[in-house]
C-alpha positions in Angstrom: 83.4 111.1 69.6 80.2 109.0 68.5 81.7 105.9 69.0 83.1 107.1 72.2 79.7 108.4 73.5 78.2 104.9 72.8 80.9 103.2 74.5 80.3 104.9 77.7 76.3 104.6 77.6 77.4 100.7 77.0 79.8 101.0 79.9 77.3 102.4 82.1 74.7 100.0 81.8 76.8 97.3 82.6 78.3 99.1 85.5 74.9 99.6 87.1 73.7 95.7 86.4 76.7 94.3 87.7 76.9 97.1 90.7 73.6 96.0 91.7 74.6 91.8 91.4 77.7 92.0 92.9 77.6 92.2 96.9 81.1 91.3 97.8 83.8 88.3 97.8 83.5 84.6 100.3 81.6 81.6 100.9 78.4 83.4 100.0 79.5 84.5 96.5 78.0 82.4 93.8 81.1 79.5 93.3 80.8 79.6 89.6 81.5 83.5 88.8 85.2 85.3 89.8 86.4 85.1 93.2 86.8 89.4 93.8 84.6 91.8 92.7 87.6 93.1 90.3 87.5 90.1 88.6 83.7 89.8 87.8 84.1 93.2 87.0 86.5 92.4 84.5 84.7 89.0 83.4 81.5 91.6 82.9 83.4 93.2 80.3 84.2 89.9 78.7 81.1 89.0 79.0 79.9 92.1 77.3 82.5 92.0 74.5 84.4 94.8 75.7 87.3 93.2 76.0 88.1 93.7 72.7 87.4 97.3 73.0 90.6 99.6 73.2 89.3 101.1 76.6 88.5 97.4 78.0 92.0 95.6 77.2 93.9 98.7 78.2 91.6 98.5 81.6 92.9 94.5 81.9 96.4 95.1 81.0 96.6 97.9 83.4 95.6 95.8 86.5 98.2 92.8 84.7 100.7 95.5 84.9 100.3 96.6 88.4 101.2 93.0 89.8 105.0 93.0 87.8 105.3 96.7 88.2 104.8 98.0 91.6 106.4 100.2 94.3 107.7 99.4 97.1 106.3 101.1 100.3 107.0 101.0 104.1 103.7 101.3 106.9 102.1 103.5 107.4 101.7 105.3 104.2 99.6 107.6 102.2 100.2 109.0 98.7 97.7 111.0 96.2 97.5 110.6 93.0 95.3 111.0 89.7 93.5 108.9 87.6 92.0 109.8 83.8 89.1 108.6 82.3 90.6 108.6 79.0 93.5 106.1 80.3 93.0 103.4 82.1 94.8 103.3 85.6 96.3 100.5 88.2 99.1 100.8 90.4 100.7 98.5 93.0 101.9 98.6 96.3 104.5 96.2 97.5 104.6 96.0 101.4 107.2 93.4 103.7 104.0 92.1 106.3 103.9 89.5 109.5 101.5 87.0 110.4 100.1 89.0 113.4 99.6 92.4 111.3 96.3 93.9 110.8 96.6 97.0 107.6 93.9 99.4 107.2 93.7 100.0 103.9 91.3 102.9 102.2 91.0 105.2 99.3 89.6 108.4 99.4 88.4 109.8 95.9 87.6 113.2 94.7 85.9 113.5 91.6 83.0 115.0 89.8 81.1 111.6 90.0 81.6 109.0 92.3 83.7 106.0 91.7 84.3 102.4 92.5 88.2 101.7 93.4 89.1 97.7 93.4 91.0 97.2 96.3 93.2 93.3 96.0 96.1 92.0 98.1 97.9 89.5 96.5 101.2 87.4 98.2 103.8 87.4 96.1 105.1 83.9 96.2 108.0 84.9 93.6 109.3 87.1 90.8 106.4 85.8 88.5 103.4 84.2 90.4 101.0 86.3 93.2 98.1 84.7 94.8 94.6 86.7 95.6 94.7 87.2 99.2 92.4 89.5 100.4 89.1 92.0 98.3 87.3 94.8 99.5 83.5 94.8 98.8 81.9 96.1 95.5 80.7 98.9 97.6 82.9 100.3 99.4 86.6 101.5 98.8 88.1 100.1 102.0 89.6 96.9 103.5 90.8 95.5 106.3 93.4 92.9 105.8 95.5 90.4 108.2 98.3 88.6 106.2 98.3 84.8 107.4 102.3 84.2 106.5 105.2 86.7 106.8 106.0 87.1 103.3 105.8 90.1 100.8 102.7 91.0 99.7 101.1 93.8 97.2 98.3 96.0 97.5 96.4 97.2 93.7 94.2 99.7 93.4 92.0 100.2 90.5 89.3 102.5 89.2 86.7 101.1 87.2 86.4 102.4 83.5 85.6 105.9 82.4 86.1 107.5 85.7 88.4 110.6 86.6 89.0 111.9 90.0 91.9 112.2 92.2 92.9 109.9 94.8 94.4 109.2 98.6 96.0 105.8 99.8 96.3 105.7 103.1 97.6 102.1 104.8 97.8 101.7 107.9 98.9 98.6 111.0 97.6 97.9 114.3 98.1 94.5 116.0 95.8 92.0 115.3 95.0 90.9 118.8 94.2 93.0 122.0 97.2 93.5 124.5 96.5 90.7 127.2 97.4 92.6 130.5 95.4 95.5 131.5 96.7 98.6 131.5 99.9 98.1 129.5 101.3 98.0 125.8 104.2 96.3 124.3 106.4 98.9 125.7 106.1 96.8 128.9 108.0 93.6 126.9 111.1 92.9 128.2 112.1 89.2 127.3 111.2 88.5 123.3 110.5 85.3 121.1 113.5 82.7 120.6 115.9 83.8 123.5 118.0 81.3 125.1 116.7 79.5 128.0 118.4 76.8 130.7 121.6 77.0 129.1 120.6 76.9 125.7 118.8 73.8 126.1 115.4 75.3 125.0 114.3 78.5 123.4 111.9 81.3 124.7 108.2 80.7 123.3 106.6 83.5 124.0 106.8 86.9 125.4 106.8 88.0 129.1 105.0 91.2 130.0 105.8 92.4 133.5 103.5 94.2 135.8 102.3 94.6 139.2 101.4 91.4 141.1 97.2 91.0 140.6 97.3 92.8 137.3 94.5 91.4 135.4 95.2 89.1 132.4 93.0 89.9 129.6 91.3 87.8 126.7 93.2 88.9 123.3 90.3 87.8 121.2 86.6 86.2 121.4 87.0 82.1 122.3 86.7 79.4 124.5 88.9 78.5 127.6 90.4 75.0 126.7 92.7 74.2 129.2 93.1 75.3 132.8 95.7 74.2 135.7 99.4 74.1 136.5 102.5 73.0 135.2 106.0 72.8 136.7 107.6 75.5 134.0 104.5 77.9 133.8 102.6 77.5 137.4 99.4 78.2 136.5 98.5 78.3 133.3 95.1 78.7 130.9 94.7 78.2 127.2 92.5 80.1 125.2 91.4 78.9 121.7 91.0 81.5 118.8 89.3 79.5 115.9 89.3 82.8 113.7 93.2 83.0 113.3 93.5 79.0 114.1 95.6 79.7 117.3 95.4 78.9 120.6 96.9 81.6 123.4 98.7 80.9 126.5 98.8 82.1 130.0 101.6 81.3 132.1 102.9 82.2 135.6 99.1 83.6 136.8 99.0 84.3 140.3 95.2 82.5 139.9 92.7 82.0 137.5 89.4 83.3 137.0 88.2 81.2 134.3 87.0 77.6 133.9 87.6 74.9 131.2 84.8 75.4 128.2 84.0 78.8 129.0 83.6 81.2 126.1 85.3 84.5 126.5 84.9 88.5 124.7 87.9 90.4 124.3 88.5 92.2 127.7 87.6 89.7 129.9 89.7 88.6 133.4 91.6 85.6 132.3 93.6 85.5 135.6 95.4 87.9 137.8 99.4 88.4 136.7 101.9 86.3 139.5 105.4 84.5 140.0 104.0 80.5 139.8 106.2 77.6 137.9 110.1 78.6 137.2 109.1 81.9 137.9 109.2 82.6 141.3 112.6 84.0 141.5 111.4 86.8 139.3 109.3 89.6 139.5 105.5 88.9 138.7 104.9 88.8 135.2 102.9 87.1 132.6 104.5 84.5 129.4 101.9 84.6 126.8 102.3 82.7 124.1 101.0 81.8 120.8 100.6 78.2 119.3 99.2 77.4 116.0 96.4 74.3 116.2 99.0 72.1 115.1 101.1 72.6 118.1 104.2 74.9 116.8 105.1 78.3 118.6 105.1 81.5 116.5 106.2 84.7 117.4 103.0 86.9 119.5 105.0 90.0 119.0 103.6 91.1 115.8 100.1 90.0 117.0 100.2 92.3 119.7 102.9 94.9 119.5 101.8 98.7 119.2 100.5 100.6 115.6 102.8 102.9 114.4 100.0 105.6 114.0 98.7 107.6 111.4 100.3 107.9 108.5 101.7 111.7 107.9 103.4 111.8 104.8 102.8 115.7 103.4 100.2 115.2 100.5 101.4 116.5 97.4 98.8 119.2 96.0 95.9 117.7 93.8 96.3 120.6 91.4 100.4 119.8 90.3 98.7 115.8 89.7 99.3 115.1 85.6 102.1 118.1 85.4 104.9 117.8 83.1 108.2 118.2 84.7 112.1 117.7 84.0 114.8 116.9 85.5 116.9 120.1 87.2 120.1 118.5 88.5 123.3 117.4 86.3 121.3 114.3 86.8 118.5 112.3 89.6 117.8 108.4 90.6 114.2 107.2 89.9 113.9 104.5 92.7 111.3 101.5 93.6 110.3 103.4 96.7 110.2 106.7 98.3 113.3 107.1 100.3 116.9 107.5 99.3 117.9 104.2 100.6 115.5 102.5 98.3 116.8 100.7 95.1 117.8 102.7 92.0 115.6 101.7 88.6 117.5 104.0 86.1 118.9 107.6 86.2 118.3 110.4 84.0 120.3 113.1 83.0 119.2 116.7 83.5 115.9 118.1 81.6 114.7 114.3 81.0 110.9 114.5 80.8 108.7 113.2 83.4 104.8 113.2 84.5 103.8 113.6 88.0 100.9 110.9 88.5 101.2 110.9 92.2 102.8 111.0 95.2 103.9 112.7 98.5 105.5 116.6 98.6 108.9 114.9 99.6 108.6 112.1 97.0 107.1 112.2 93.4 105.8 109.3 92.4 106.2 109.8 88.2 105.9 108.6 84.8 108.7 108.0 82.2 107.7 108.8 78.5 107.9 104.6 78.2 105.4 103.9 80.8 108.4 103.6 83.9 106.5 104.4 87.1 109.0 104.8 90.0 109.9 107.8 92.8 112.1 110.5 92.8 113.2 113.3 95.3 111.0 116.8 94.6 114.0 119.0 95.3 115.5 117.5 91.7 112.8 118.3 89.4 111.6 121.8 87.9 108.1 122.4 85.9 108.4 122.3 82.1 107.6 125.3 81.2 110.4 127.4 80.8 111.7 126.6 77.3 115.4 125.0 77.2 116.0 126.8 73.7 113.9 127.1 70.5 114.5 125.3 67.8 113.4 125.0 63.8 112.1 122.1 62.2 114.3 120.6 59.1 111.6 118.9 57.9 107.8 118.7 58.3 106.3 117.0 61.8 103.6 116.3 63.5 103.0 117.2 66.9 102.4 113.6 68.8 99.9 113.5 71.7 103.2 110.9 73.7 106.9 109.9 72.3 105.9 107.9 69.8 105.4 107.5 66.4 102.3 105.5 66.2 100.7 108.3 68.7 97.7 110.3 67.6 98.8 114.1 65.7 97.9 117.0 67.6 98.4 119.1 64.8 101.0 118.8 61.3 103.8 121.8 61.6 105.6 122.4 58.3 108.9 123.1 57.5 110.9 125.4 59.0 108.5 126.0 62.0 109.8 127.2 65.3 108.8 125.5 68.5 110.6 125.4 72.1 111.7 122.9 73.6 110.7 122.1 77.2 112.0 118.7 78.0 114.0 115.5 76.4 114.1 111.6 76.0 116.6 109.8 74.4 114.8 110.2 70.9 111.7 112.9 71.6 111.7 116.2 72.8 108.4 117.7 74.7 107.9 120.9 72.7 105.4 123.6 72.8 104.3 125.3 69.3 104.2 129.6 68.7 100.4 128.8 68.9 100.7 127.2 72.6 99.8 123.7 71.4 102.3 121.3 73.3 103.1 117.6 72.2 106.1 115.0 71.5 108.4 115.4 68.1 111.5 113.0 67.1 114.5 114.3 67.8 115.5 114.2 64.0 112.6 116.8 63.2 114.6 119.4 64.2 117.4 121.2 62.5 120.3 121.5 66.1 119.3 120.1 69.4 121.9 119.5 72.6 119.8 116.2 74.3 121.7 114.3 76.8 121.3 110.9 76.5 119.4 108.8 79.0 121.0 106.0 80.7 118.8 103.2 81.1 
């Protein structure tokens, strides 16, 4: 407990000097420390010698551990969950995400003191390399992210050191540009990216937006006009740099302009009035927009424009079942990467296999295997561990272990021939609670009968 106490007076001077130095990650940062405030938080603790503390290389190997072991989610999304100051905590989120996207992403905390969550997006350019993307601010526990490649990408979140509290995820999409004709959404597309054109001599580069002849054509973003006039395929036409996504936006098929070459632009403003010009004028009035990258290629401006999907409103699970034990209630239940029933299945376990509930929505648990396995599984297939399975007598003396394993710390030594009951199983453990209402891990062989199923891993 001494040694503990001093840890976290050590802990919480560091905390507050590298609170007060750290302001945030980009060109500003100083170029010679870490490049998020996670990792200078983490190169405070080297720094500091922590890392060769239990509590500060469990901290760095839980945010290692996040990147290889995460879940897979779809947007939008929320999930609680629970976090220990005793243990350090990470998790990852994978996520499938287009250039054009813009995620919300923020964590609500709830805790006796406050806390600093690390927010990271990494891309995951394969199995065993991720790239740092995207960091929120030492100060705040929210970020706003826009992926610049369609690719899969993963969200971590972790807590800084000796911290409890219960948490809420909540990630959210909305386009990254405004919709360029007034008074209209993407439900007003009706000719997409790629399609055939003349015979299939050329493909579709943009989208075409139909309204109302004289419908006003809006500026997507802040930028400068770079190109106005007329063409034989779009009529009349206006280009519209956007330096901060390296893209320039095309207007096609206006009716007339009302803009000039080198004027800069706000989002909102009349770019021209929607018409029939160029190969369009045996169709009703609509406008082509289209997105180039500076280098001249086409790219999709769906996803840069297309309609949010909302809030998220996945059913919270309650902060008071967060850290429960529970066990499997069916002959036996699929722990998968993700929570939905189509998602893929990590193992299965047989019926009263122990779990922990370390998250999650009401639906879908996210849990905790004895070995450290973090995946989902369907609520309607799990039951609390507290009703014994059967009581048994130990053959030999035990201790009570604090997790399944040997080298875990002894909640208390219970001699031979003591009763306990057994509440859940793993393939060599069983969760057990003593006469005396102390409840911990014992091998399998400690007891004199037993009737554990087997897990299949």
């Amino acid at each position: 407990m001494v040694v503990r106490d001093s840890l976290r007076f050590l802990f919480a001077g560091l905390l507050i000097g590298w609170l007060n130095a750290c302001t945030g990650v980009g060109p500003t940062a100083n170029l010679f420390r870490p490049s998020s405030p996670h990792e200078q938080y983490g190169q405070s603790l080297k720094e500091a010698k922590l890392d060769h503390t239990a509590l500060g290389i469990d901290w760095l190997t839980a945010g290692e551990r996040a990147l290889r072991d995460s879940l897979k989610i779809t947007i939008p999304y929320r999930e609680s969950g629970y976090f220990s100051a005793n243990k350090p905590f990470a998790v990852g989120y994978r996520l499938d995400a287009q250039r054009g996207d813009r995620f919300l992403i923020k964590v609500e905390t709830q805790g006796t003191k406050e806390v600093q969550v690390f927010i990271d997006v990494f891309a995951l350019e394969d199995r065993n390399r991720s790239s740092l993307m995207a960091a929120s601010k030492a100060d705040t526990n929210v970020l706003t992210w826009e992926p610049r490649k369609t690719q899969p990408y993963l969200i971590r979140i972790q807590p800084e050191l000796l911290r409890s509290g219960n948490y809420t995820i909540t990630v959210t999409r909305e386009p990254a540009l405004a919709f360029p004709v007034k008074g209209h959404d993407s439900r007003q597309i009706s000719s997409y990216f790629g399609a055939v054109r003349d015979g299939g001599r050329r493909r579709h580069e943009g989208v075409d937006i139909f309204a109302s002849k004289g419908t006003p054509a809006l500026a997507s973003v802040n930028g400068v006009i770079t190109g106005v006039g007329s063409n034989t395929l779009g009529g009349n036409v206006a280009f519209l740099a956007d330096n901060d996504h390296n893209i320039r936006l095309y207007y096609a098929h206006l009716d007339r302009w009302n803009v000039s070459n080198g004027q800069h632009v706000s989002v909102g403003d009349t770019i021209g009035f929607v018409g029939n010009t160029g190969n369009a004028r045996t169709t009703g009035p609509h406008l082509h927009f289209g997105i180039y990258d500076f280098s001249g290629g086409a790219t999709d401006p769906l996803p840069f424009i297309r309609l949010g999907r909302g809030p998220a409103k996945q059913a919270l699970l309650s902060p008071s079942r967060l850290g429960d034990s529970i066990r499997i209630s069916s002959i036996k239940s699929a722990i998968r990467l993700a929570p939905h029933s189509d998602a893929p299945i990590l193992c299965e376990l047989p019926k009263s296999s122990a779990l922990t509930i370390v998250g999650g929505t009401e639906t879908w648990l996210r849990i905790e295997l004895p070995d450290g396995l973090m995946g989902y599984i369907a609520s309607n297939t799990i039951e609390p561990a507290k009703r014994p399975l059967r009581r048994v007598t130990l053959s030999t003396t035990g201790n009570l272990l604090e997790i399944a394993d040997k080298k875990s710390g002894i909640i208390q030594q219970l001699p031979l021939d003591s009763t306990v009951d057994v509440l859940a199983l793993t393939n060599t453990f069983q969760l057990v609670r003593s006469l005396d209402g102390q409840t911990g891990w014992i091998p399998l062989a400690t007891t004199s009968s037993h009737s554990a199923n087997a897990l299949k891993r």
